[in-house]
DRENLUMVEX-840936 format. One record per residue (C-alpha): x, y, z. Coordinates in steps of 0.001 Angstrom, whole numbers, padded with zeros to 6 digits. Layout:
[[X,Y,Z]],
...
//
This chain:
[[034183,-029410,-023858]],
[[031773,-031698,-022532]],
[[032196,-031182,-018974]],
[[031583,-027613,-019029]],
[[028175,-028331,-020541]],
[[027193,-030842,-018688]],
[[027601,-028599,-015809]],
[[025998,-025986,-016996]],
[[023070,-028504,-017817]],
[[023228,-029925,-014280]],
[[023088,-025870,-012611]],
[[019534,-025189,-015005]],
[[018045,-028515,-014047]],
[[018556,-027162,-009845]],
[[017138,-023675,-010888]],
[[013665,-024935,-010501]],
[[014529,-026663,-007077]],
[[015998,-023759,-005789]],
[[012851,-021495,-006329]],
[[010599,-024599,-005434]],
[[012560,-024651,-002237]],
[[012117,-020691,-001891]],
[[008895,-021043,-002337]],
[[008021,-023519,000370]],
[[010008,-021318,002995]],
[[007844,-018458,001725]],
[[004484,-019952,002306]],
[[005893,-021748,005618]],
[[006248,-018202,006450]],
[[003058,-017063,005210]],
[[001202,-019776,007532]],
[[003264,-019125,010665]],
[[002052,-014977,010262]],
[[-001254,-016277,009755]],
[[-001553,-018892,012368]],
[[-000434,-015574,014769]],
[[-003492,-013515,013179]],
[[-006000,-016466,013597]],
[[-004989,-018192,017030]],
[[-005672,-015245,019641]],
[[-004053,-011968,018263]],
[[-008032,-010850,017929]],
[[-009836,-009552,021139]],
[[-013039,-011697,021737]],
[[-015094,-009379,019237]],
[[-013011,-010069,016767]],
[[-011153,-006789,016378]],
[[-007300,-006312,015884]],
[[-005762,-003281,017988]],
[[-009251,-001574,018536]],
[[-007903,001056,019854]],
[[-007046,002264,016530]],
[[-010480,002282,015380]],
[[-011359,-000369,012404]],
[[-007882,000665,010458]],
[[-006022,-002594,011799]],
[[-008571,-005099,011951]],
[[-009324,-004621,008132]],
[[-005986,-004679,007177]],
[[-005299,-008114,009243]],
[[-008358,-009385,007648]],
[[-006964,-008188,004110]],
[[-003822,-009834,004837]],
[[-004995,-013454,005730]],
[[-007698,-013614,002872]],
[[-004921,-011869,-000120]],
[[-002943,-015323,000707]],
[[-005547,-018085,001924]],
[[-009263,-016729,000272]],
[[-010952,-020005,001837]],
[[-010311,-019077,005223]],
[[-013131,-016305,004711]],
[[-015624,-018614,006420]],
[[-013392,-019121,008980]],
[[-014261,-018979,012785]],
[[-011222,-016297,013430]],
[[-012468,-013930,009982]],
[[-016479,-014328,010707]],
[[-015592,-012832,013758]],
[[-013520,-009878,012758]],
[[-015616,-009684,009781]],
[[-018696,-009066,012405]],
[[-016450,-006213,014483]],
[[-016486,-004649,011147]],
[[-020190,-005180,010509]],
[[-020756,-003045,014397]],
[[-019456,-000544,012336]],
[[-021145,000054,009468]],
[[-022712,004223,009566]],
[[-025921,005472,008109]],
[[-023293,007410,006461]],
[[-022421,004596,004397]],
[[-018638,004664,005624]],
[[-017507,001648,008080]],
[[-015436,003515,011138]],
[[-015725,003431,014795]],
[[-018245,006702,016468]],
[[-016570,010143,016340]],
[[-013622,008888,014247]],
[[-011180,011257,012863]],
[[-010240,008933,010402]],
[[-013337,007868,007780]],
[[-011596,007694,004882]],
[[-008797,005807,005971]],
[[-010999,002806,008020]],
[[-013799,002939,005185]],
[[-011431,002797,002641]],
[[-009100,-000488,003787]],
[[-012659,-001874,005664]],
[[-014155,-002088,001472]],
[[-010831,-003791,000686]],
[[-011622,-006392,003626]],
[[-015025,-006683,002958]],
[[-014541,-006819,-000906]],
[[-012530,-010105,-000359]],
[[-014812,-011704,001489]],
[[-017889,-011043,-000865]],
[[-017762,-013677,-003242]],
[[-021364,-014698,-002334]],
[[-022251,-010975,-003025]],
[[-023766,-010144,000873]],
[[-021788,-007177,001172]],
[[-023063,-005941,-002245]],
[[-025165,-003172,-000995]],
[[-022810,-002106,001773]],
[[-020095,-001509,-000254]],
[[-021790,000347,-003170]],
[[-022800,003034,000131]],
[[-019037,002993,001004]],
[[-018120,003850,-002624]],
[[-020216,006651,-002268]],
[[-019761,007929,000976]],
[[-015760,007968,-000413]],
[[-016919,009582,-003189]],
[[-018569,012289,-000812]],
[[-015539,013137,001282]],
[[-012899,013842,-001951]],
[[-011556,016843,-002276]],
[[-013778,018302,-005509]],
[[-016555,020665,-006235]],
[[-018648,019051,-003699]],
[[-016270,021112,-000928]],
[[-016017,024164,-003026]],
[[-012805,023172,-004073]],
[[-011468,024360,-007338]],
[[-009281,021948,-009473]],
[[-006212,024868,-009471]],
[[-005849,023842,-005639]],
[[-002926,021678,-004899]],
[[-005103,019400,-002667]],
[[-007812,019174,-005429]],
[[-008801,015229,-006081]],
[[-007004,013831,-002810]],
[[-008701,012677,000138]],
[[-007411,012967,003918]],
[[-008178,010951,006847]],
[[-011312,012509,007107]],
[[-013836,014937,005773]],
[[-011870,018618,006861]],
[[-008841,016714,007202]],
[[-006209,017940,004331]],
[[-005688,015297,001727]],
[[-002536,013469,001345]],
[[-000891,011119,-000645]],
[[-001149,008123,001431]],
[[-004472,008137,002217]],
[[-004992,008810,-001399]],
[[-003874,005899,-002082]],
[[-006203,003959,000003]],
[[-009131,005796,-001199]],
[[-007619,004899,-004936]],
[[-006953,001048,-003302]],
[[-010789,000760,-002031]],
[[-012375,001936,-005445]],
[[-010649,-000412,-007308]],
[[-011653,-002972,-004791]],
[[-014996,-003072,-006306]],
[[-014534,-002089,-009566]],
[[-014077,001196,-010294]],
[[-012544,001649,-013524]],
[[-009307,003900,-014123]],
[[-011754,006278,-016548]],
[[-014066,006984,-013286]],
[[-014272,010847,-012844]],
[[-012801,010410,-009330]],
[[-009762,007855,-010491]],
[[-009039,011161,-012489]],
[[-009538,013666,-010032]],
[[-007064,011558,-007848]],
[[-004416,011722,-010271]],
[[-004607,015444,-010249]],
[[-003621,015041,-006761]],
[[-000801,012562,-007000]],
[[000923,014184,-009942]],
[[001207,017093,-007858]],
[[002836,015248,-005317]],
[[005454,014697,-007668]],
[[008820,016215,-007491]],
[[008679,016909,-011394]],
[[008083,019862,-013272]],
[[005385,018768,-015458]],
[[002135,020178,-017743]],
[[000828,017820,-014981]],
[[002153,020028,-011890]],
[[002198,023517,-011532]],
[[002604,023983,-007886]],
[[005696,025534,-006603]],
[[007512,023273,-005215]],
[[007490,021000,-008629]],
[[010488,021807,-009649]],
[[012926,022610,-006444]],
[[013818,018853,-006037]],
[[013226,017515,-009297]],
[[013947,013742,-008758]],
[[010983,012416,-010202]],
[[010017,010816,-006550]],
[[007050,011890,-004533]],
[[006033,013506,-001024]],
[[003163,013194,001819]],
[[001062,016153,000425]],
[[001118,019365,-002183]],
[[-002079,020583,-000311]],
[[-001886,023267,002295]],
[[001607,024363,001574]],
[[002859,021408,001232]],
[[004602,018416,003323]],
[[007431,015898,003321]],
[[007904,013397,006142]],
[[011595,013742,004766]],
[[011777,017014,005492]],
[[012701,020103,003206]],
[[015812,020562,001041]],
[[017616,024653,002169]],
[[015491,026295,-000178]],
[[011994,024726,000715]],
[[011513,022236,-001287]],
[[009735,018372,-000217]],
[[012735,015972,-000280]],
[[011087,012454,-002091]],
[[010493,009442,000086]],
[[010375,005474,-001004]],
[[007248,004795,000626]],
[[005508,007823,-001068]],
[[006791,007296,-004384]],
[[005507,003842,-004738]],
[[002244,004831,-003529]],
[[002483,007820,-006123]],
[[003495,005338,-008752]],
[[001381,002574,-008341]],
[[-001789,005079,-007641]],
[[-001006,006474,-011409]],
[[-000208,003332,-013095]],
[[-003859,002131,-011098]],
[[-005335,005879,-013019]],
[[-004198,003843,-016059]],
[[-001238,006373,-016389]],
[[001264,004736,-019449]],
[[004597,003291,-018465]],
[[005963,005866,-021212]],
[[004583,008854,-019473]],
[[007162,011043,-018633]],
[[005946,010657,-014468]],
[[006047,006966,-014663]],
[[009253,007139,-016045]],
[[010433,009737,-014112]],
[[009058,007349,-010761]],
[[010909,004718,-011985]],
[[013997,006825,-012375]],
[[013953,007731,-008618]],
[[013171,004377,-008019]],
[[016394,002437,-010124]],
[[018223,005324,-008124]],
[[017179,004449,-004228]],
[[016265,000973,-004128]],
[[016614,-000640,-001083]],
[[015300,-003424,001091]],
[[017010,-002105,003848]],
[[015505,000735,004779]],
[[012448,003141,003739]],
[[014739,005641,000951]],
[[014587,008848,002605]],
[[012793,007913,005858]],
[[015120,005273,007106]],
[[013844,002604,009313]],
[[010662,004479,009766]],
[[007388,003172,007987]],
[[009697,000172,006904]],
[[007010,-002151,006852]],
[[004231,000062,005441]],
[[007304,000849,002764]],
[[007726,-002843,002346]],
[[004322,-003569,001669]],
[[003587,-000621,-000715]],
[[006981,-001498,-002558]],
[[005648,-004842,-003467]],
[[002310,-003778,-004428]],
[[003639,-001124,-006907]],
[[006091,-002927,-008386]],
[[003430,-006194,-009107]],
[[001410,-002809,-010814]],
[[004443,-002357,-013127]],
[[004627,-006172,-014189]],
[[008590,-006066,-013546]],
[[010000,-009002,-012611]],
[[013297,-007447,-012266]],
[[014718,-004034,-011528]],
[[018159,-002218,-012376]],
[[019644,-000197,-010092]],
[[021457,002682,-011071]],
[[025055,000442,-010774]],
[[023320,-002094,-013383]],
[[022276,-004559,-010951]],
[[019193,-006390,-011522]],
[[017148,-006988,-008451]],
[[014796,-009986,-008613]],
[[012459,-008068,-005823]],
[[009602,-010690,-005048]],
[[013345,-013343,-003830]],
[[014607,-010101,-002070]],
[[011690,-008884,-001084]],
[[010329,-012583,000562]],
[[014278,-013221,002000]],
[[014185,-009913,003802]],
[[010801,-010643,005548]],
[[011561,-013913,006293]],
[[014616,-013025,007858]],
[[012651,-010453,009712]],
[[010137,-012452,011315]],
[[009351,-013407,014789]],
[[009335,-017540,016123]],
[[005727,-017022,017139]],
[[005034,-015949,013305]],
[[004758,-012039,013740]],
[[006392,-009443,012527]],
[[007253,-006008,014635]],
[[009286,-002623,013817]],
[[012077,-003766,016367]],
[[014313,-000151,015215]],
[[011623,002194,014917]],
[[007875,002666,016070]],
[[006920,005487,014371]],
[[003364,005486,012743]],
[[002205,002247,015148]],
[[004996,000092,013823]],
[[005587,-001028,017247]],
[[002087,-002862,016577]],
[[002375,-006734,015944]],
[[-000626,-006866,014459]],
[[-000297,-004174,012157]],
[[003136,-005434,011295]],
[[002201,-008395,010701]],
[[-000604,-007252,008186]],
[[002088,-005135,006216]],
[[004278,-008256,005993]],
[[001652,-010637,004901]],
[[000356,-008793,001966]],
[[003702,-007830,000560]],
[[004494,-011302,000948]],
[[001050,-012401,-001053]],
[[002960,-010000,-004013]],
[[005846,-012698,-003974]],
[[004333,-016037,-005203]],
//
């Protein structure tokens, strides 16, 4: 009798260890992606992969200060944090001339600059990038009426069709600086997402609500609608993994209950198609983008574990950190090695992606 107690005593006491030990590979990890942002990734302005506008170099700033907030006065972030400063608009929105894509580099630029603004200097500059975000949702200010599908969203840009994802950023940025989940546009958002739902709801009247019906979520409900998954034989958007956390955390950020029916229903789709292995319904395409938005959903939900639909529980923040450590590079990056789709061939970006999921697994 005593024996087996004694080793069950001895297996708690190495519990601690183990996760110590998990913990330390982790943040080894964490400083070798860094140490790749910070020691020459940059081009001499400071900027990450400028040819995508400021979209990368606010997400690798994001990255490094979500994990290591100090290193905002550091000689590698002053810099990028100037490239972003070339860039500020008498618009108010922060995005490189003639871009195509304002909300999408304003919105992840306020999340940068929002980080690194603890001595308030980018006080003013954000409050005009609120409100140039503000200007370019899809509401009343574009004559749109909140029966259209696209109603609340907001696209890459001002005539650009809203979608999902980049609702989600635009969601992201104004909770950056504190935008409550009451705001008028939090809510107007959430009209959008919960159309983006495949559930039949009082929430979602569009028509292709309830052709799937699997509680997950797709790119876009406005202009006919659009799945990067394609369509099921009779038209409707097949859910994706990388859309459905975006639509869940986005309504749990709209301070949507964990007992509303599209929470639950989220979840559902979730418990049914978890993976760390590839994007559900996309396979290895977006996997990082998936990886990161999987981790900052599910710290939304305050779930330290999840069930599958077999009755597994999934510690996600060990899977989550073992998968990405397995995944990285010796020189500390991380790269979409099976699939480039959406710029995941892009070390930098990748390595952004990786970074903040991983700051989701402390």
């Amino acid at each position: 009798m005593l024996r087996p107690l004694l080793c069950c005593f001895a297996a708690l006491l190495t519990l601690p260890s183990i996760a110590a030990d998990r913990q330390q590979e982790t943040d080894a990890a964490i400083a070798r992606g860094i140490d790749f942002l910070t020691r020459g990734a940059a081009s001499d302005t400071g900027a990450y992969s400028p040819q995508t506008g400021t979209g990368v170099t606010s997400l690798c700033i994001t990255a490094v200060l979500q994990n290591r907030p100090a290193m905002a006065t550091s000689p590698s972030i002053v810099k990028s944090l100037k490239f972003l400063e070339q860039h500020f608009q008498d618009t108010g929105g922060i995005y490189v001339n003639d871009s195509l894509y304002r909300n999408y580099e304003t919105s992840l630029a306020m999340q940068a600059l929002a980080l690194a603004n603890s001595d308030h200097r980018y006080d003013q500059r954000l409050k005009r990038a609120e409100a140039f975000l503000r200007g370019i949702q899809w509401d009343e200010g574009e004559g749109i009426e909140s029966s259209d599908p696209g109603y609340g969203g907001a696209g890459y840009g001002k005539h650009a069709r809203p979608d999902l994802s980049n609702t989600q950023f635009f969601l992201d940025a104004l909770r950056s600086v504190g935008v409550g989940e009451e705001d008028p546009a939090i809510q107007k958002a959430l009209k959008f997402v919960s159309r983006c739902q495949n559930l039949e709801s009082e929430y979602n009247d569009t028509p292709h609500a309830a052709k799937v019906g699997d509680g997950g979520f797709y790119y876009t409900s406005a202009a006919g609608g659009q799945s990067q998954a394609g369509q099921t034989p009779d038209g409707g958007l097949r859910s994706y993994g990388s859309m459905t956390y975006a639509g869940l955390k986005s309504m749990l950020y709209a301070g949507v209950s964990k007992d509303d029916q599209r929470v639950k229903a989220a979840m559902d789709f979730i418990r049914k198609t978890y993976s760390l292995q590839q994007n559900p319904g996309m396979g290895n395409a977006g996997l990082f983008y998936y990886y990161h938005t999987f981790a900052k959903a599910l710290d939304a939900t305050q779930l330290k574990t999840i069930e599958d639909a077999s009755g597994q529980k999934h510690d996600w923040r060990q899977e989550l950190s073992e998968t990405l450590l397995s995944l990285q590079a010796e020189d500390g990056a991380w790269v979409n090695r099976e699939n480039e789709r959406w710029l995941e061939g892009d070390r930098n970006l990748v390595t952004a992606y990786a970074l903040m999921a991983l700051s989701y697994c402390k």
